[in-house]
C-alpha positions in Angstrom: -13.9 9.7 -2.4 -13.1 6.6 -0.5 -9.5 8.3 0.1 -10.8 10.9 2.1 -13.5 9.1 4.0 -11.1 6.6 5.7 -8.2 10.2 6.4 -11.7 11.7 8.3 -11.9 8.3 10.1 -8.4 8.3 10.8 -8.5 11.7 12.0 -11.8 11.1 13.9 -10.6 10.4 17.4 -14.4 9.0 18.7 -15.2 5.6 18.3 -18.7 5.6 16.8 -19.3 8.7 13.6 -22.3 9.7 12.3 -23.1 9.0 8.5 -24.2 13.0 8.2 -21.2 14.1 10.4 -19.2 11.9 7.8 -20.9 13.4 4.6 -20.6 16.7 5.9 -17.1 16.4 6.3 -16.6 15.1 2.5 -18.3 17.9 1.3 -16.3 20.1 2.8 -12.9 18.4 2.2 -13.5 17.9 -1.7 -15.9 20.9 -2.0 -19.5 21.2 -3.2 -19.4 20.6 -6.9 -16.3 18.3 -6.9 -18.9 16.2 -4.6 -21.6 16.3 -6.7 -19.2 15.4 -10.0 -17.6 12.4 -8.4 -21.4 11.0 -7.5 -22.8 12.6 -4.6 -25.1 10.6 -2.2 -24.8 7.9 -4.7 -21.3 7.2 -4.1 -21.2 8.4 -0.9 -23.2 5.0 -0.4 -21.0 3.2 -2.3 -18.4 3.9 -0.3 -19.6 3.1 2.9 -20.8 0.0 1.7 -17.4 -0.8 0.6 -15.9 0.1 3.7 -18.6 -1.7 5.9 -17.7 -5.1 3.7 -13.8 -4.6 4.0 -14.7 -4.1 7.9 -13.2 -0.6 8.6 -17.0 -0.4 9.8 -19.8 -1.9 10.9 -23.5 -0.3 11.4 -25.0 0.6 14.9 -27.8 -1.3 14.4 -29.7 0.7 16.9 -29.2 3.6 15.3 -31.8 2.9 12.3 -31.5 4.1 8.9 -31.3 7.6 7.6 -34.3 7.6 5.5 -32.6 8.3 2.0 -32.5 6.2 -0.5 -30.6 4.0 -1.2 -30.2 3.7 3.0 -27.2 4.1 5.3 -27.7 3.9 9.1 -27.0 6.8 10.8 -23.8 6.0 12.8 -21.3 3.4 12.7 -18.6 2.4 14.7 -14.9 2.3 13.6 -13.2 -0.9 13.6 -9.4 -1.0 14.2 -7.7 -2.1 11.5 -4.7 -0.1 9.2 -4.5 1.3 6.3 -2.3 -0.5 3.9 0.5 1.7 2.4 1.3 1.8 -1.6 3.9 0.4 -2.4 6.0 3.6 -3.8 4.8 5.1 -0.1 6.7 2.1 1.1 10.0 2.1 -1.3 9.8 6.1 -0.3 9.8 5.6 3.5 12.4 2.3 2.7 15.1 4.4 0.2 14.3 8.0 -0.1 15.4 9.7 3.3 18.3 10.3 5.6 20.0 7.0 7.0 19.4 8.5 10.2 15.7 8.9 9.9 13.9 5.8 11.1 10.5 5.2 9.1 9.9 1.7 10.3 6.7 3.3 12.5 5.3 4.3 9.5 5.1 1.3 8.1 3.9 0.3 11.0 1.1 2.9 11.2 0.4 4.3 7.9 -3.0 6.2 8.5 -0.3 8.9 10.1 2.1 9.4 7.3 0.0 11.5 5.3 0.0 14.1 8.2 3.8 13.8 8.9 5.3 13.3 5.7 5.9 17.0 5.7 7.8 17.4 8.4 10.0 14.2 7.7 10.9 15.9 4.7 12.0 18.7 5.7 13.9 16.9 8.7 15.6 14.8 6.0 16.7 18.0 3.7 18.0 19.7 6.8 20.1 16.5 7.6 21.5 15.9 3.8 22.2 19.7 3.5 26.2 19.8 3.3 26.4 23.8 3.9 28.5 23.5 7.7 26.8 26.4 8.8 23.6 24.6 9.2 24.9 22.3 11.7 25.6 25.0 14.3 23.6 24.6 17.3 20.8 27.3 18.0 18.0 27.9 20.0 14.8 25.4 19.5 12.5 27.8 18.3 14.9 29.7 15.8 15.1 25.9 14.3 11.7 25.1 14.8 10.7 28.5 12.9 13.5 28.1 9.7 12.7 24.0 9.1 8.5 24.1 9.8 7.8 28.3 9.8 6.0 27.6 13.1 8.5 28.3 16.2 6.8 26.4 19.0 6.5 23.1 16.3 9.1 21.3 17.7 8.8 21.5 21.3 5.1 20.9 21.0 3.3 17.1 21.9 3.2 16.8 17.8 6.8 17.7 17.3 8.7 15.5 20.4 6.2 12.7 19.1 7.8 12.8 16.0 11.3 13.4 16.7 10.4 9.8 19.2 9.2 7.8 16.1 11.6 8.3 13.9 14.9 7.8 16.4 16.1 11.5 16.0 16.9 14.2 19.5 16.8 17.7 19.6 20.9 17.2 19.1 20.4 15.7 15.5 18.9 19.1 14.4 21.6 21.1 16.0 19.3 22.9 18.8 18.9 23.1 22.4 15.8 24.4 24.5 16.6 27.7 26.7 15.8 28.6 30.1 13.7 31.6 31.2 16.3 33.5 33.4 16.0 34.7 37.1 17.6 37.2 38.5 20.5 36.8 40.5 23.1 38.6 42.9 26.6 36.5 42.6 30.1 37.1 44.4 33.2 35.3 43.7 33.3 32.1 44.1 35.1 30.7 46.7 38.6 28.6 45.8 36.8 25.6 47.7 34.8 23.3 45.4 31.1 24.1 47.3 29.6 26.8 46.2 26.3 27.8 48.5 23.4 29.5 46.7 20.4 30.8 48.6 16.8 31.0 46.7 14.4 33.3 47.8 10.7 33.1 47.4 9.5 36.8 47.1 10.6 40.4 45.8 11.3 42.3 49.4 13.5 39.5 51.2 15.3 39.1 47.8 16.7 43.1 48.1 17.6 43.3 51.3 19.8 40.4 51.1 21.3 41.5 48.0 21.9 45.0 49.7 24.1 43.0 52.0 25.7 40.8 50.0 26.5 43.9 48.0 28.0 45.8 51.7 30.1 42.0 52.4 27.6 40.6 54.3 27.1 37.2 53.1 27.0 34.5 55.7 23.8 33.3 58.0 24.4 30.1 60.4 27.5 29.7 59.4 26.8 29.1 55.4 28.5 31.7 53.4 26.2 32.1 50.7 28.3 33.5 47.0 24.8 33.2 45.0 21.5 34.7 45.3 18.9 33.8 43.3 15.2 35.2 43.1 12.4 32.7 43.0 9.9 34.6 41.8 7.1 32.6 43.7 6.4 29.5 41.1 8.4 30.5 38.7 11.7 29.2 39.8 10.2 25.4 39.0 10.2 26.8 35.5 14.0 28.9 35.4 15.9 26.7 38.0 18.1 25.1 35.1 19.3 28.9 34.2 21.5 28.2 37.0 23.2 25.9 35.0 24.3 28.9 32.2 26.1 31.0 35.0 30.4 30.7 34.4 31.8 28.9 36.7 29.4 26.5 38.2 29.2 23.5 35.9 32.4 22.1 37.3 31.7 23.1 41.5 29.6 21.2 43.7 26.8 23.6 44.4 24.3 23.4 48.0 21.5 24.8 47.3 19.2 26.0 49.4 15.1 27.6 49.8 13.7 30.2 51.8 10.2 30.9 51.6 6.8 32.0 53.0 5.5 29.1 55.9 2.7 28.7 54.7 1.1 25.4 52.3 2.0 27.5 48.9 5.5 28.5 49.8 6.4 24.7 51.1 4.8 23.4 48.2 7.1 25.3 46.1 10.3 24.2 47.8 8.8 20.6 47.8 8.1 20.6 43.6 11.5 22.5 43.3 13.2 19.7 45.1 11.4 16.9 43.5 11.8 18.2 39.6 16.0 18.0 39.8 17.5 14.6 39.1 21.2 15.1 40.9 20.9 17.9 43.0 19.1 18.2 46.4 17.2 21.8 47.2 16.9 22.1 51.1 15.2 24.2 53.4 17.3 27.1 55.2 16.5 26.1 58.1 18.4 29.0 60.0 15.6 31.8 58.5 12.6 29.4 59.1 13.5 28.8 63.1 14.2 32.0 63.4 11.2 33.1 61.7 9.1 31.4 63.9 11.0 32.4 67.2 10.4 35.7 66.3 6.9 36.3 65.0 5.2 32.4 65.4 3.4 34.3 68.5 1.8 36.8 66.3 1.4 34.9 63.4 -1.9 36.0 61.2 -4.3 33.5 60.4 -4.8 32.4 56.4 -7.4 34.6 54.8 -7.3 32.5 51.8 -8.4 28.8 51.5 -5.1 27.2 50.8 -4.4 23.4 51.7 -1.2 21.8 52.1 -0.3 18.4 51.0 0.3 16.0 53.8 3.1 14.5 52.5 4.4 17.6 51.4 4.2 19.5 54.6 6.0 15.9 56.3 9.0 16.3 54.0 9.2 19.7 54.6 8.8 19.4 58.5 11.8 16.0 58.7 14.6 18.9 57.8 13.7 20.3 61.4 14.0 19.5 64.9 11.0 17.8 66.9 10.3 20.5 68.9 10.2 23.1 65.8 8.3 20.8 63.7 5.8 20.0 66.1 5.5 24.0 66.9 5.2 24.3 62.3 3.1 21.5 62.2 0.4 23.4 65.0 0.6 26.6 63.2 0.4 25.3 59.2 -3.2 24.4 60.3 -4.9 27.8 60.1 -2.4 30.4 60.2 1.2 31.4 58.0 4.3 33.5 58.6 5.5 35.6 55.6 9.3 35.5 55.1 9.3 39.2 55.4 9.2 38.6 58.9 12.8 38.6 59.2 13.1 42.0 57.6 16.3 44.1 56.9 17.6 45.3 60.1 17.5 41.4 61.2 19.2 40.1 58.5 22.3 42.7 59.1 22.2 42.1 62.9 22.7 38.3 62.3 24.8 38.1 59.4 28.5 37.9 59.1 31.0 39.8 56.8 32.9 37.7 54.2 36.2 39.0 52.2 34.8 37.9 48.9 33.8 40.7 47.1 30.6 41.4 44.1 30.9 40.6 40.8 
């Protein structure tokens, strides 16, 4: 009984329990009549008082007694202190698994090997199984679902928590995580290294460009553009490392850059986009924005919805301009937005140039 009173304190993440909470619990871990053969309230008692005088915890005093006899107070509050571990737990964790499965934090913090030992084991037999086949790398969640029959195990808080404490990567068990995919219009790249990709925020803007790439015309400002990419509003912070999958580009230098709504949502999108990628810099096309707001800042509509920029976001955003334009952004971002779809089809092919790559 005293066994599973200190796992439900280990597993009780509040400070202060209460004693009927706790009984409660026991009698539904062991079961009704296992309770009442092992002693019942009797040594339910005798347990706490055990625990009380090896100070796992002490009585809230304030809390008064229960009423039964003999008496308990009704709460008490857990005191930190650790579990120790048997000693054939701690020749198992020392001896018994893979050399590269680190079990020093278990004997470190033994009130969570009960709950992992599972998985540890079936970690370890995947690393000592000899068959070659069962190193071959695969998705994380084919992994996940053959080692723990649960397919999101490994990628969840539980699972990378794990993985952390006992030294091993998503490498060790031969997996890698995959990207949700975007769609994409790509030409052939050019024989200089930079390739220029173009990310679009929303459904209409993204066809008629890829009608034009698709009839040659693939340049805007001078930036000759061989990728297209749909954004997909916020779900490009999401897919952006799909990029990464496409032949051809893990060995070019690659300028990306983001074409969006004006408006607080569609900066804050380039802005998150931008900050989430460690060696590569998304920019603003400035070209469409400027010319956006040339063309249709003097009829812009004013926000119907209650959406609020970041400062700081909206000052990035604004420092890829000119003074002038970013003063004239900066006046309209306060109440009213331009839709991308402002520079509509016809626009785009008046103001594009032809390139002699051709679609792939």
């Amino acid at each position: 009984m005293k066994r599973e009173v200190l796992q439900h304190l280990n597993r009780e993440k509040r400070k202060r329990v209460s004693t009927r909470e706790l009984e409660d619990a026991l009698i539904h871990q062991m079961g009704q009549r296992k309770y009442l053969q092992a002693g019942g309230y009797s040594a339910f008692v005798e347990v706490i008082t055990e625990l009380e005088a090896e100070k796992w915890i002490r009585p809230i005093q304030a809390s008064k007694q229960n009423g039964m006899i003999p008496p308990l107070f009704n709460r008490y509050e857990k005191l930190h202190r650790e579990s120790p571990l048997d000693e054939e737990i701690k020749r198992e964790l020392l001896t018994r698994f893979h050399p590269s499965i680190q079990t020093s934090y278990y004997l470190k913090h033994p009130d969570e090997w009960e709950r992992d030992a599972p998985y540890v084991t079936a970690i370890h037999h995947f690393l000592s199984d000899p068959d070659p086949l069962q190193q071959v790398r695969i998705p994380l969640n084919e992994r996940s679902f053959q080692l723990f029959r649960d397919e999101k195990w490994i990628s969840s808080s539980h699972g990378r928590g794990l993985l952390r404490n006992i030294g091993l990567t998503w490498d060790d068990l031969c997996c890698y995580a995959t990207h949700e995919p975007f769609f994409y219009i790509r030409r052939t790249l050019p024989e200089q290294s930079t390739v220029h990709a173009l990310i679009i925020e929303n459904k209409d803007t993204f066809y008629s460009l890829k009608e034009l790439l698709q009839q040659g015309i693939v340049s805007w400002g001078g930036v000759p553009f061989s990728l297209l990419i749909y954004g997909e509003g916020w779900k490009i912070t999401k897919s952006f490392p799909f990029v990464w999958e496409l032949e051809g580009l893990q060995e070019r230098e690659v300028r990306f850059y983001y074409f969006g709504d004006l408006d607080p949502v569609g900066i804050e999108i380039w802005h998150q986009l931008d900050q989430q990628q460690e060696d590569v810099t998304i920019l603003p096309f400035c070209y469409f924005y400027e010319h956006l707001l040339q063309r249709c800042g003097h009829q812009a509509p004013v926000r119907t919805k209650a959406q609020r920029g970041r400062p700081e976001t909206e000052q990035k955003f604004l420092e890829h301009f000119r003074r002038e334009t970013a003063t004239e952004m900066r006046e309209l971002l306060k109440q009213k937005y331009l839709p991308q779809e402002g520079l509509h089809y016809l626009w785009l092919k008046e103001h594009g140039e032809e390139g002699e790559d051709e679609p792939v």
